[in-house]
C-alpha positions in Angstrom: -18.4 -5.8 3.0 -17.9 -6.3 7.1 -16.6 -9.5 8.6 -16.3 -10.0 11.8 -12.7 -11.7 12.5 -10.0 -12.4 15.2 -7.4 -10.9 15.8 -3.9 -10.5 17.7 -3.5 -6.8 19.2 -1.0 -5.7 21.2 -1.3 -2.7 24.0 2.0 -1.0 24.5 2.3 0.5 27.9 0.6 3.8 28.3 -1.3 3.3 24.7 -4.9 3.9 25.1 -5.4 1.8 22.2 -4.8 -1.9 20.5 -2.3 -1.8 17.6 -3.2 -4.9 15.4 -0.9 -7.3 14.6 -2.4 -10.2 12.3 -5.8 -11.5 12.0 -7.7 -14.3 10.6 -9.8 -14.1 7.8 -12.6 -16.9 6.5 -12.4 -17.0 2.6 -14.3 -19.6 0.4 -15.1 -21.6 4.1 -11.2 -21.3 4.7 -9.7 -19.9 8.0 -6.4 -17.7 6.4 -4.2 -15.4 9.1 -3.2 -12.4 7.7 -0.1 -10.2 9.2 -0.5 -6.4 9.7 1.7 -5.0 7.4 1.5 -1.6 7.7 -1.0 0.9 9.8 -1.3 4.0 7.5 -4.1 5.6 9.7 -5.8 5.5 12.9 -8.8 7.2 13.5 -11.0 7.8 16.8 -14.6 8.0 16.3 -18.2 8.0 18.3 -20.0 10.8 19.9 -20.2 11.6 23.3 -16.6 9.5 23.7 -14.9 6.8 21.7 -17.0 3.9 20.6 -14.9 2.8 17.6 -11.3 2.7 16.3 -10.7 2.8 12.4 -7.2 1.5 11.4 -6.5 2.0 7.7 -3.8 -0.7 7.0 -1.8 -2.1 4.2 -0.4 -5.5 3.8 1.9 -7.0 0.7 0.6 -10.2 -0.9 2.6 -12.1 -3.7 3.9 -8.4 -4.3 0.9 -6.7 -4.2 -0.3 -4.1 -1.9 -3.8 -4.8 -0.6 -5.5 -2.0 1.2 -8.5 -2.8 4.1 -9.5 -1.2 7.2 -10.1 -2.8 10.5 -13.0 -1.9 12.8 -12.0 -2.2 16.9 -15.4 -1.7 19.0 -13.8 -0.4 21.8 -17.3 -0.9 24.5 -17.8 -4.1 22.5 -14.3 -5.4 22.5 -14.8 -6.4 19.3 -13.3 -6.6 15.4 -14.3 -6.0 12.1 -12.4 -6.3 8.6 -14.1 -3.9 5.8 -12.6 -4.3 2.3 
């Protein structure tokens, strides 16, 4: 399932791409921000140049890990949450 959500990104100098930072995330009609925990993967993909940014993250919750992967739209500016 894809959400689209908001989120915090920073762009270090001389990066050529976002690094997430926290996000928030509508559950059950509820607005929840969620911190980046861990970025295990990044991945460039599109044809014909980069249209889309896959970061595979990882963030502990009541000691649980809890994988997801966020979606940057790079043309679009735009994020996505996949779980």
């Amino acid at each position: 399932m894809r959400q689209r959500i908001d989120v915090l990104a920073a762009f270090d100098n001389g990066a050529r791409n976002p690094r997430p930072l926290r996000f928030k995330l509508i559950e059950h009609g509820i607005k929840t921000t969620v911190n980046v925990g861990r970025i295990k993967r990044a991945e460039y993909l599109g044809s014909g140049g980069v249209t889309r940014i896959e970061y595979e993250c990882e963030t502990c919750n009541d000691g649980r890990a809890i994988d997801y992967k966020l979606i940057f739209f790079y043309r679009e500016c735009r994020w996505e949450i996949e779980v």
